[in-house]
PAVOKE-655523 format. One record per residue: residue in one letter; x, y, z of N, C-alpha, C in turn. Coordinates in steps of 0.1 Angstrom, whole numbers, padded with zeros to 4 digits, always signed. Layout:
aXYZXYZXYZ;...
***
This chain:
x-0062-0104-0166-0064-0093-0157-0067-0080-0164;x-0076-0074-0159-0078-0058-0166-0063-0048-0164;x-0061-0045-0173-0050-0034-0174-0051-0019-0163;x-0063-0014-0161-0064-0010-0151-0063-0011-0140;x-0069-0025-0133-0064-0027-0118-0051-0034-0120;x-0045-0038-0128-0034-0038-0126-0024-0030-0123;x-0025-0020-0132-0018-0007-0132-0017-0002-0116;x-0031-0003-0109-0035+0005-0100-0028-0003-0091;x-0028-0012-0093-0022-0023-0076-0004-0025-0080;x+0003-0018-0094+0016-0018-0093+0018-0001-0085;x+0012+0003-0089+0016+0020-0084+0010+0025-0070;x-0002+0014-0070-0004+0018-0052+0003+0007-0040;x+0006-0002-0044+0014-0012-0032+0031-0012-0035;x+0034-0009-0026+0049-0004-0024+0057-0019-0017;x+0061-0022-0024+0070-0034-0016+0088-0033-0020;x+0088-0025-0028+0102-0019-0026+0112-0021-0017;x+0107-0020+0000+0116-0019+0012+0112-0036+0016;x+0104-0043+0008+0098-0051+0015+0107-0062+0012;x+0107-0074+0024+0119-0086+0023+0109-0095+0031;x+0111-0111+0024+0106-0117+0026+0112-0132+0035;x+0111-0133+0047+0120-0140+0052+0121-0152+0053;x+0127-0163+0050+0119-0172+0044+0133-0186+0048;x+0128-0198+0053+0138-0211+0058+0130-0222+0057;x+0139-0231+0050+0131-0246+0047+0121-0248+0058;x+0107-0252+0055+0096-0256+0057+0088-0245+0070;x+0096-0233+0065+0091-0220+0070+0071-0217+0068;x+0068-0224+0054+0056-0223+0051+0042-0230+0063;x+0051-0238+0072+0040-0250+0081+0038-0234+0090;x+0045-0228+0096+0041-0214+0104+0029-0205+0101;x+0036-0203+0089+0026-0193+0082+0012-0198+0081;x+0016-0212+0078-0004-0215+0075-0009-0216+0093;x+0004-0222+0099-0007-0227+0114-0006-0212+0124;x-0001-0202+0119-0005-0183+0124-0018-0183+0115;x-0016-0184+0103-0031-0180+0097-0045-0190+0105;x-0045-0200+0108-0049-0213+0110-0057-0206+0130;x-0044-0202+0134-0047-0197+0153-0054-0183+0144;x-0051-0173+0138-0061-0163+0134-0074-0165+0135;x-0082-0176+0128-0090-0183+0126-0101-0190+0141;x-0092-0192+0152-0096-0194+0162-0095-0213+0161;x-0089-0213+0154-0087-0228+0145-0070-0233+0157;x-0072-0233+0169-0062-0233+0177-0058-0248+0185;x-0059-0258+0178-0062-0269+0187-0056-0280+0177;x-0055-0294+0180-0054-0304+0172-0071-0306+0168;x-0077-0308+0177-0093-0312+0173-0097-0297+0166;x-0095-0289+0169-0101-0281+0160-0095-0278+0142;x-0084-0283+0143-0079-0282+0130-0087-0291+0122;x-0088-0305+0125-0094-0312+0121-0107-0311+0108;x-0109-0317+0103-0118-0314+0092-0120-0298+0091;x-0108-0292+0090-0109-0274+0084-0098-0280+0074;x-0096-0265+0066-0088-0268+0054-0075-0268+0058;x-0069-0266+0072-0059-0267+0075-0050-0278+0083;x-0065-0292+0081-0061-0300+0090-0046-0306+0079;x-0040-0309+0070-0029-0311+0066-0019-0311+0074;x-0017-0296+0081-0004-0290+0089-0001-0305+0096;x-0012-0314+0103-0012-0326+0113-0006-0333+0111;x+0003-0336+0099+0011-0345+0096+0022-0341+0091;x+0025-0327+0092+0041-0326+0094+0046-0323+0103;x+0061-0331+0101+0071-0329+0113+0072-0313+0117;x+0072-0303+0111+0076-0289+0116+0061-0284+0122;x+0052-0293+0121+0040-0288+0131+0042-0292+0145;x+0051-0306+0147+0054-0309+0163+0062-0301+0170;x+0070-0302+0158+0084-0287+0163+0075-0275+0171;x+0070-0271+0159+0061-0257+0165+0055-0258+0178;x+0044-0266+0175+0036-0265+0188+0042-0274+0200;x+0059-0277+0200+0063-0286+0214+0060-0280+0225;x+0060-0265+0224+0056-0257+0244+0045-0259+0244;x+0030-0259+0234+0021-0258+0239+0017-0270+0251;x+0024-0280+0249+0017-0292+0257+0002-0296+0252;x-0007-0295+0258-0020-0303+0255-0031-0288+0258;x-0022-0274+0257-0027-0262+0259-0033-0257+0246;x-0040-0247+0244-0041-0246+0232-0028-0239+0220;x-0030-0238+0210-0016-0227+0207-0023-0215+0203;x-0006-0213+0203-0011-0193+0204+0001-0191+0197;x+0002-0181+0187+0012-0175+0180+0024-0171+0188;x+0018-0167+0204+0028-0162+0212+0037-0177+0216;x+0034-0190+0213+0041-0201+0225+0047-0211+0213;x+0043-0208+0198+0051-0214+0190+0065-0209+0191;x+0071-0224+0188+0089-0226+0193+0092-0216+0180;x+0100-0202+0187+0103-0196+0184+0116-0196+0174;x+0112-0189+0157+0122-0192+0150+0138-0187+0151;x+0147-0195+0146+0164-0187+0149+0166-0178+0138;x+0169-0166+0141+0171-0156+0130+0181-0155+0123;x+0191-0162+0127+0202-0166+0114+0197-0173+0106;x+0188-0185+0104+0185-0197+0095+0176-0190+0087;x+0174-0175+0087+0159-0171+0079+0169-0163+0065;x+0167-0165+0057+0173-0156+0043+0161-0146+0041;x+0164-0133+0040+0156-0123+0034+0156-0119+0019;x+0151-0124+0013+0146-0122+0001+0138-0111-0005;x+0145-0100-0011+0139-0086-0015+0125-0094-0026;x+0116-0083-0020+0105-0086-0031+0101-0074-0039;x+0099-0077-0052+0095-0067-0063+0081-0070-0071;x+0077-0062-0080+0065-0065-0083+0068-0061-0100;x+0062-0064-0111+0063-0064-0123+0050-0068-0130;x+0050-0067-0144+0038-0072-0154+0044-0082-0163;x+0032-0085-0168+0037-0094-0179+0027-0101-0190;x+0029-0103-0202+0014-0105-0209+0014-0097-0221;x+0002-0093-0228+0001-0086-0243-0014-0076-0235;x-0017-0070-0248-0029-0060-0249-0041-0071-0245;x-0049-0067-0238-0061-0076-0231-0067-0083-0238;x-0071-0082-0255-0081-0091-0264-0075-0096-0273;x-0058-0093-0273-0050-0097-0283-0046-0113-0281;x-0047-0122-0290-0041-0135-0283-0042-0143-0294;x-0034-0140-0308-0031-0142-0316-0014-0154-0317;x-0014-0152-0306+0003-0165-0299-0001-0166-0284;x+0006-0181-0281+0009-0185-0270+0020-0176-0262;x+0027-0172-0270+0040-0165-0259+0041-0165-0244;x+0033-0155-0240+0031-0153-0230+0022-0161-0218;x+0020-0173-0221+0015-0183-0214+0003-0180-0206;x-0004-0171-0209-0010-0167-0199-0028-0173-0204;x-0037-0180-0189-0045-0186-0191-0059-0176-0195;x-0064-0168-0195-0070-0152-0199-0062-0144-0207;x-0070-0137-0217-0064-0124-0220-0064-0119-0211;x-0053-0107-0217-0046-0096-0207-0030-0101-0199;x-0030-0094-0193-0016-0090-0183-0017-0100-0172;x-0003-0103-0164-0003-0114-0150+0005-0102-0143;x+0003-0102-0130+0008-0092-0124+0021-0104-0116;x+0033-0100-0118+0042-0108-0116+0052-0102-0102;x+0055-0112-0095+0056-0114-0081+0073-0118-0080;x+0084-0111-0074+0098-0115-0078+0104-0117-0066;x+0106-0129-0064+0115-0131-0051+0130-0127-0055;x+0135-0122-0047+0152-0118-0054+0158-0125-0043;x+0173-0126-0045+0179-0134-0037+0188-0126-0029;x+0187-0132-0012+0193-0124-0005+0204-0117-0006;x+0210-0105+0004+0226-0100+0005+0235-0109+0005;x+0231-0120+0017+0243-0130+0016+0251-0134+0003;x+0236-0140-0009+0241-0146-0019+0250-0135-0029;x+0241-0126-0032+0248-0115-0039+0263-0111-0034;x+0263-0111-0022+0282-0108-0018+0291-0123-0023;x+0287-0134-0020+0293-0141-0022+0291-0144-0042;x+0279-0143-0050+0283-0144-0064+0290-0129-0067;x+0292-0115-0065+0298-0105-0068+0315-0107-0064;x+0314-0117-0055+0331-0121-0054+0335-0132-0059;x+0329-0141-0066+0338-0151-0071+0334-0147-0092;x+0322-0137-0095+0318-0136-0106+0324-0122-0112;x+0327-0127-0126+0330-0111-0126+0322-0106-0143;x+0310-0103-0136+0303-0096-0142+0301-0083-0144;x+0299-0082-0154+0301-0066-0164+0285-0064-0167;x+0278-0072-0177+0263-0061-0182+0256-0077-0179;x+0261-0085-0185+0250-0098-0188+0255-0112-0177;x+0247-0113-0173+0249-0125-0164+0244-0136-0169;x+0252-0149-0164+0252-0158-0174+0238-0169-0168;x+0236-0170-0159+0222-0176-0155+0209-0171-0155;x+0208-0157-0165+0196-0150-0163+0195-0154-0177;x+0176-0155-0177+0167-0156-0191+0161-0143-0192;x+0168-0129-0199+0166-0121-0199+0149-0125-0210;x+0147-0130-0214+0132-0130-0218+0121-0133-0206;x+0122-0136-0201+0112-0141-0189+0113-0129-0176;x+0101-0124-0172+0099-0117-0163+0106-0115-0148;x+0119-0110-0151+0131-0113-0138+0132-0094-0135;x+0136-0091-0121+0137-0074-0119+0151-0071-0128;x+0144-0060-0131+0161-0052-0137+0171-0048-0133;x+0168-0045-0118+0176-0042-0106+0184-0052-0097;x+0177-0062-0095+0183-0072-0086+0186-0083-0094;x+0189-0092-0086+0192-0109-0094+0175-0118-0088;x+0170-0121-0096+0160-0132-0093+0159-0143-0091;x+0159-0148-0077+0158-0160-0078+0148-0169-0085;x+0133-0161-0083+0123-0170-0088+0110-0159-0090;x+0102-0164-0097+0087-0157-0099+0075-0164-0099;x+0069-0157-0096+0054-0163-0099+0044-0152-0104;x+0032-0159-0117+0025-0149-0125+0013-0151-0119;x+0005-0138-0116-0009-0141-0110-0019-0136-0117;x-0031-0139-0111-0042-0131-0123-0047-0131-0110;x-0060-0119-0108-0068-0116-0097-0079-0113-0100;x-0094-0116-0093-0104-0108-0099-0109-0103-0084;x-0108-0089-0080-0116-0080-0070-0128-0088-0068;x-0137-0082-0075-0154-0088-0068-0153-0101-0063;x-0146-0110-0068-0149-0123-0065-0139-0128-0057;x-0131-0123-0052-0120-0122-0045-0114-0137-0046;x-0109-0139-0058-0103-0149-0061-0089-0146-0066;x-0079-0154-0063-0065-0156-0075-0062-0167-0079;x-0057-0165-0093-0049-0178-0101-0038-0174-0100;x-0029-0188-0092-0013-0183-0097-0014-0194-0108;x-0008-0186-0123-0003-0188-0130+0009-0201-0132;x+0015-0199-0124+0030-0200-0129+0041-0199-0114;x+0052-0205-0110+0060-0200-0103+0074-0208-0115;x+0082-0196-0114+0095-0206-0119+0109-0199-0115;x+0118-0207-0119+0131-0198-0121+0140-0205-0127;x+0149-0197-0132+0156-0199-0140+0174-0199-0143;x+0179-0192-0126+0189-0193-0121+0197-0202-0113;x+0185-0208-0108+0191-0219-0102+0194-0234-0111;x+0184-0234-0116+0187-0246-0125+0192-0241-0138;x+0198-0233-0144+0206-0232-0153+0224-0234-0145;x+0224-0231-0135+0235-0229-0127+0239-0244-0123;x+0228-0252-0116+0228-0258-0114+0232-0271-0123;x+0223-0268-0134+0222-0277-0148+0242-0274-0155;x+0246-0264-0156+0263-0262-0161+0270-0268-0152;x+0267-0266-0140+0275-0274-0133+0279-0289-0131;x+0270-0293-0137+0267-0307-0136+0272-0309-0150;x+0270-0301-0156+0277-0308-0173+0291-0312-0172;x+0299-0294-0164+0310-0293-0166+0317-0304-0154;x+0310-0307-0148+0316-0326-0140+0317-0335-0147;x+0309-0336-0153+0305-0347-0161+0316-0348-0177;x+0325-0335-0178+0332-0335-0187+0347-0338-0186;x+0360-0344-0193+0369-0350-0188+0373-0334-0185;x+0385-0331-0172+0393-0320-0161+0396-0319-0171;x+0402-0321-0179+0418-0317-0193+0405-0303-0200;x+0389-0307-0206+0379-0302-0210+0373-0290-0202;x+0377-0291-0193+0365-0285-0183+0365-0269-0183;x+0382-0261-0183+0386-0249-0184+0382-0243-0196;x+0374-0249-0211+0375-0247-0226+0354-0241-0219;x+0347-0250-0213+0334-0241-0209+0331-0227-0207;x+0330-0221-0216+0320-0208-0217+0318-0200-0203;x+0314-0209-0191+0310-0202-0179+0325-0198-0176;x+0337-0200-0178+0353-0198-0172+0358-0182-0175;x+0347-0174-0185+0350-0164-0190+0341-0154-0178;x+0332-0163-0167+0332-0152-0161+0334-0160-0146;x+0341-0167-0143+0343-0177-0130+0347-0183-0132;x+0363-0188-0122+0373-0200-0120+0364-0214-0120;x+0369-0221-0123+0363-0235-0116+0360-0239-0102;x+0371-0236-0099+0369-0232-0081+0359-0221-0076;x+0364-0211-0084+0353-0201-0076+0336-0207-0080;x+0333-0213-0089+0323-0218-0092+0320-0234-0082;x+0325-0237-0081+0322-0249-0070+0319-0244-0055;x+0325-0235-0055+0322-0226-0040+0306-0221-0039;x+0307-0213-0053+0292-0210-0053+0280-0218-0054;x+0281-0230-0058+0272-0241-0064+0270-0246-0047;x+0276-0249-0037+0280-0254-0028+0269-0245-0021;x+0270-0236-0020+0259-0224-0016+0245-0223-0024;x+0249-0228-0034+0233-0221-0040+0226-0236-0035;x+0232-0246-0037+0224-0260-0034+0212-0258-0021;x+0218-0249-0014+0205-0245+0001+0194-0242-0007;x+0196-0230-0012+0184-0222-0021+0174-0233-0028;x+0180-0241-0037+0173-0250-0044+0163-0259-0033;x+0164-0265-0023+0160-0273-0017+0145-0263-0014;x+0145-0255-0012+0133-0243-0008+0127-0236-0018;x+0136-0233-0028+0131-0221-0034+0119-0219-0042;x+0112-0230-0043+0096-0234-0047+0086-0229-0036;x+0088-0235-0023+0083-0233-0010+0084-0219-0009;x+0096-0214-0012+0093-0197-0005+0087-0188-0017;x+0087-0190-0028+0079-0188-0037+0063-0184-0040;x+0061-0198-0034+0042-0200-0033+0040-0191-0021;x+0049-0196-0011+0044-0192+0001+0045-0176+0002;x+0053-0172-0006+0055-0155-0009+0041-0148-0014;x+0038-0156-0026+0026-0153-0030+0015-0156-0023;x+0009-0160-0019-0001-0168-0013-0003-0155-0002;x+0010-0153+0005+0008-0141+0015+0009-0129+0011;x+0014-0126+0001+0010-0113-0010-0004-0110-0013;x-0009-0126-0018-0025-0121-0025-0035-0119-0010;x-0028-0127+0003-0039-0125+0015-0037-0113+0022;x-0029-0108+0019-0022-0096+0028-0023-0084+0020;x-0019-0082+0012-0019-0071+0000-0030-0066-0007;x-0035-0080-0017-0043-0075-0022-0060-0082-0016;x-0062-0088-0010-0075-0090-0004-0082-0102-0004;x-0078-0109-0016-0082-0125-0021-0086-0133-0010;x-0091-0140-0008-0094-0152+0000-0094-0169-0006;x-0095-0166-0021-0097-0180-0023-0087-0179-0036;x-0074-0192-0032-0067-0191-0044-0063-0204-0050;x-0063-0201-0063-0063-0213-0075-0048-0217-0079;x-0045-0226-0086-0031-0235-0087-0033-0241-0097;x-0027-0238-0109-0027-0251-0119-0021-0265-0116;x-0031-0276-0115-0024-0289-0118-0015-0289-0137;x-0009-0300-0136+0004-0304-0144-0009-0303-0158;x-0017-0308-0157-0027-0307-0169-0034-0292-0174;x-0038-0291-0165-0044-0279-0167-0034-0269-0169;x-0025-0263-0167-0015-0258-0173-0013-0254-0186;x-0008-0272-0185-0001-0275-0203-0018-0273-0212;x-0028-0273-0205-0037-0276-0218-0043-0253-0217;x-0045-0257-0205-0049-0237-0210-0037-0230-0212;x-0024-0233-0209-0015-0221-0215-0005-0226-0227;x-0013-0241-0232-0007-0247-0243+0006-0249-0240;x+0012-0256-0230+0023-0261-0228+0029-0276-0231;x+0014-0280-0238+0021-0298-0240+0029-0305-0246;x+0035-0292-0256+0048-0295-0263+0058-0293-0255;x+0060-0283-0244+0070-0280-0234+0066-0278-0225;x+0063-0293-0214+0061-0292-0203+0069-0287-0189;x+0062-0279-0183+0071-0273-0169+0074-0285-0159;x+0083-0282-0148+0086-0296-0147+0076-0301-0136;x+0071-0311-0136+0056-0317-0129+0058-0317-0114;x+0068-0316-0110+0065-0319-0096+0059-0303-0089;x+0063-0291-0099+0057-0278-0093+0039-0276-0094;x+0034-0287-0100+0024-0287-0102+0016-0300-0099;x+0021-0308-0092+0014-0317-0085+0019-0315-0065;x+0032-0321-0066+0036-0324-0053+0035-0309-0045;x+0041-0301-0054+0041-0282-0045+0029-0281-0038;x+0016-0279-0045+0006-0274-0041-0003-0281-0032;x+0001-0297-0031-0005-0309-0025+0002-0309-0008;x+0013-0304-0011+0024-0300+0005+0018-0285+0011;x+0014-0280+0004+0008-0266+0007-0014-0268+0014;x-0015-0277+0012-0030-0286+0010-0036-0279-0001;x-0036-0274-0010-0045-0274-0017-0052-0289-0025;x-0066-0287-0025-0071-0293-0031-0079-0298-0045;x-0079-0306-0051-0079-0308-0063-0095-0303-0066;x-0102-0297-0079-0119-0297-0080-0118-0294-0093;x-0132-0294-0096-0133-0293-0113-0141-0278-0111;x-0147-0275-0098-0152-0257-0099-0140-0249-0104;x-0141-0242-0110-0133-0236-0117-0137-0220-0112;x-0122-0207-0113-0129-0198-0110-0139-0189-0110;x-0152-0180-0103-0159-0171-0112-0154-0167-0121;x-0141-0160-0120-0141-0152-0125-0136-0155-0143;x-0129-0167-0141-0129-0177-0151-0141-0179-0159;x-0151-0183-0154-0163-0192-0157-0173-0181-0168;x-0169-0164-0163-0173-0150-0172-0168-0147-0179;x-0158-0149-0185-0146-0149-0197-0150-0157-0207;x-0158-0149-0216-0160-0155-0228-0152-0165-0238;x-0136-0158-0234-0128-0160-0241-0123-0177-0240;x-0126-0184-0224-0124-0193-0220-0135-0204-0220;x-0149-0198-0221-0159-0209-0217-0158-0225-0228;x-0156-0224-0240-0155-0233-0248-0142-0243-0243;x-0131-0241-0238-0118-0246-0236-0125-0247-0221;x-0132-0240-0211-0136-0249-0199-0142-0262-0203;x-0157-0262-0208-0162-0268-0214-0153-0285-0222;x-0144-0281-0227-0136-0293-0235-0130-0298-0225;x-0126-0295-0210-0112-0295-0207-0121-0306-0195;x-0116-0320-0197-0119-0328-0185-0110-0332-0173;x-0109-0319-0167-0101-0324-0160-0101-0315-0143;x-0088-0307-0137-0089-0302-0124-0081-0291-0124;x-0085-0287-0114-0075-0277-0107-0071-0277-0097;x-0064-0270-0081-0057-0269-0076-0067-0262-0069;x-0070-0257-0055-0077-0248-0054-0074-0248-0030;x-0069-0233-0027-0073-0232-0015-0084-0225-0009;x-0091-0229-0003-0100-0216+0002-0098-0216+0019;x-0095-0201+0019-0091-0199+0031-0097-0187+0041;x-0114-0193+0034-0125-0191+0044-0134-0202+0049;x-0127-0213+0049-0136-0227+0051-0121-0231+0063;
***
């Protein structure tokens, strides 16, 4: 991405106050509101659009149970319970080297330049309950302070984007996190270790055992979703925010081979099953804005394989 409109789209879009509300399989809404926008309001009319997918999930029956055989309407979808929804603060960040520099993989990023980076943070609930059983001072023990997390809050998860204006396209990059499965991942060691062992673990200097089983017990919700509200964060960032209409997804290949990941693969299901539940669809068209980058045309060219792709003007 150009260092300019990036710059321009961190200092002019304000999402500071902004919270993202978000409950397991909260995403079937969002597409079947975008879907009735569309005039796309019917079982027959979803059909052969890019949204016919929604038709075979269970939380599309849920939704549309009042409509009956009427058409739907944003207004008659079974309306959500506002307890079950977690608000998730969202922040905005960079990430990447100088635009022509790309002398290391570091930064994973599929173009030169910068990814303008997307931070889901994790709600009040969670935060009151880890600030009482944790007792942290500067460094928290589930954060990858190398990887693109806010400085301010606790992150649950991120995703890296690239955008190009004229062609109104986006690549997400990347979604990951690194709190939950680190947390997750200690927890499971320290089970797995004999009770006499288990008080001698490193995590004990900043959490009981107890108080840590409490919290693991809680974060287990988050995990089940936190991929889902992720994409879906993004997806309605780049349609809402910044203007995009047509957005791109690395498959598990394409990934590892443009951001050179095949020595350290990300884990495959965020890059097959995620985007396949979301409908995106698989193609070898690759982005414009891609296809003008000199820097890529030889590595398109080599690369026999796919991408991920929604367009959500068809």
């Amino acid at each position: 991405m150009q260092t300019d409109i990036l710059e321009l789209v961190l200092a002019s879009t304000d999402v500071e106050q902004n919270y993202f509300p978000y409950k397991k399989e909260e995403y079937v809404r969002h597409f079947l509101e975008m879907a009735i926008a569309q005039n796309l309001n019917s079982k027959s009319t979803l059909k052969n659009s890019a949204f016919e997918f929604l038709l075979n999930k269970p939380a599309f029956n849920r939704l549309t149970a009042q409509s009956g055989n009427a058409q739907f309407s944003k207004e008659n979808l079974t309306s959500v319970e506002e307890e079950s929804l977690k608000y998730f603060k969202v922040t905005l960040d960079r990430w990447g080297e100088y635009e022509k520099h790309r002398n290391d993989d570091w930064y994973q990023t599929s173009l030169p330049g910068e990814n303008l980076v997307l931070q889901l943070n994790f709600d009040f609930e969670h935060d009151l309950l880890y600030r009482k059983n944790f007792k942290v001072k500067k460094w928290h023990p589930f954060v990858s302070y190398c990887h693109p997390i806010s400085k301010k809050n606790n992150t649950m998860a991120w995703s890296r984007i690239d955008f190009n204006l004229d062609t109104g396209e986006a690549f997400i990059e990347e979604i990951q996190n690194d709190w939950l499965r680190d947390a997750l991942s200690i927890h499971r060691k320290i089970k797995s270790t004999p009770e006499k062992k288990q008080k001698n673990h490193w995590i004990t200097d900043y959490v009981s055992l107890e108080g840590l089983d409490r919290y693991i017990t809680s974060l287990k919700e988050y995990n089940q979703y936190w991929s889902e509200a992720m994409l879906m964060c993004s997806i309605h960032f780049l349609l809402k925010e910044i203007g995009v209409d047509k957005i791109y997804y690395h498959t598990f290949e394409s990934g590892n081979y443009f951001k050179k990941l095949e020595d350290y693969p990300p884990p495959k299901s965020l890059y097959t099953k995620l985007p396949q539940k979301f409908g995106f669809k698989r193609t070898k068209q690759f982005p414009q804005f891609w296809r003008k980058e000199q820097f890529l045309k030889k590595s398109i060219r080599n690369f026999d394989g796919e991408v991920f792709c929604f367009d959500f003007r068809s």
